[in-house]
N, C-alpha and C positions, 0 to 999 in steps of 0.2 A: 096437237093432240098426240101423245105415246101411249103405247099398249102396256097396261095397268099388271105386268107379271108380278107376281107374289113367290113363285120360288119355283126353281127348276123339274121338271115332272120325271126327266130321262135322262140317261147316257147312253148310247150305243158306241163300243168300242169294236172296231175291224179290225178281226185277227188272222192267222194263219192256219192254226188247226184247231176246231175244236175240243179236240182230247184234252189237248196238253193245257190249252187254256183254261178249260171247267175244272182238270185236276187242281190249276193253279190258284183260280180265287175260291175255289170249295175247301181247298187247303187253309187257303190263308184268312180269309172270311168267313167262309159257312155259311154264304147266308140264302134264306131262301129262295127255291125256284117257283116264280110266278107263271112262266112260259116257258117249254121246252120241243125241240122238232118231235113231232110224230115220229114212231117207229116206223121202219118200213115196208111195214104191211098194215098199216093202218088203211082206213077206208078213203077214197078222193075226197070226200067232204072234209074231215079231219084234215088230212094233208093241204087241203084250200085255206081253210080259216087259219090255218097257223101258215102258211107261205111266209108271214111277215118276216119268221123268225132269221129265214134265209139257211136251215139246215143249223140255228143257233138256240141261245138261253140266254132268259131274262128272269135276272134275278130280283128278288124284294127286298128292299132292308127299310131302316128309320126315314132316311132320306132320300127314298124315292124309288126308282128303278135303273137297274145297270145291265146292258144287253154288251150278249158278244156274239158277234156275223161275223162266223167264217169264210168272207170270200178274199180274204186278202192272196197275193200269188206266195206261193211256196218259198219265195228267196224274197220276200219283201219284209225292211222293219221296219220299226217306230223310228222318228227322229223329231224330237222337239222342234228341231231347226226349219221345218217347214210349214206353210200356213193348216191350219188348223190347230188343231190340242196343243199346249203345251205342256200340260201334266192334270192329271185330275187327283185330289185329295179328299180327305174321309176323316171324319171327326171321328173323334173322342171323346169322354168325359172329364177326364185330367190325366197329369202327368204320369202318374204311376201306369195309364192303362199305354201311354206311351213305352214305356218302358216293357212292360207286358208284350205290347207289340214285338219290340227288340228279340226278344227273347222266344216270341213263336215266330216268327224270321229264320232266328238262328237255329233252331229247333227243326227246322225244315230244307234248313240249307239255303236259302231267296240271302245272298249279298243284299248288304244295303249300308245307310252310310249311318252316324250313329246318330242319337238325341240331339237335337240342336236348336237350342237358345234362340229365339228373334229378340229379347230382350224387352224394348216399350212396348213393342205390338202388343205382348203379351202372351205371346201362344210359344209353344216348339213341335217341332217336325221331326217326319222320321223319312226318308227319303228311299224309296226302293224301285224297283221294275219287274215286270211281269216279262213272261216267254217271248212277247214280241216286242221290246225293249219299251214297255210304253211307262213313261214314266210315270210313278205313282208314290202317295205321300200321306202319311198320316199326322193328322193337325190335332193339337190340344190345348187347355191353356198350360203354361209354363212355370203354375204353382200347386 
């Protein structure tokens, strides 16, 4: 018997500092906040039921939700090369909004690498990274 999953609910990504991270996908996403930490004079009841968040935000979009916990250390980054994540990607509707992407990237200053063909797959990418190098990628189909 396997457990009958239908599609992914979460992401929680550990970052470094919340600042700079919420600037960065508020920038480059927009998308909404479903849960955010309590301010700091909220009441202990408030400050309880949100602990989860770890002093972080979770965002809502089409596909689901994406958290970021800030407990990562100060001089700590991403590296594909070790176990866990290797990169997380985010659809599109087509090509053009790939391109679009490109362009609010560069519009923002976020390097990244350009359009890029998979060919039979069908799809193309756009390959970039957030403030704690965590790799990140925009998927479409590639017509």
């Amino acid at each position: 018997m396997t457990i009958k999953a239908t599609d992914y609910n979460h992401v929680r990504l550990t970052v470094r500092d919340i600042a700079t991270s919420r600037k960065f996908y508020d920038d480059v996403f927009g998308f909404d906040v479903a849960f955010e930490a309590p301010p700091a004079d909220a009441d202990d009841a408030t400050k309880e039921a949100l602990s989860f968040l770890f002093g972080g935000v979770i965002y809502q979009f089409g596909g689901g939700l994406l958290g970021l916990r800030p407990v990562a250390p100060g001089d700590d980054s991403f590296t594909e090369d070790r176990c866990g994540l290797d990169h997380l990607s985010f659809s599109v509707a087509g090509l053009s909004d790939l391109h679009d992407a490109a362009a609010t990237l560069d519009k923002l200053g976020v390097a990244h690498e350009g359009v890029k063909d998979l060919g039979d797959a069908g799809i193309a990418i756009l390959e970039f990274r957030d403030p704690d190098n965590i790799a990140l990628e925009i998927s479409g189909p590639n017509s």
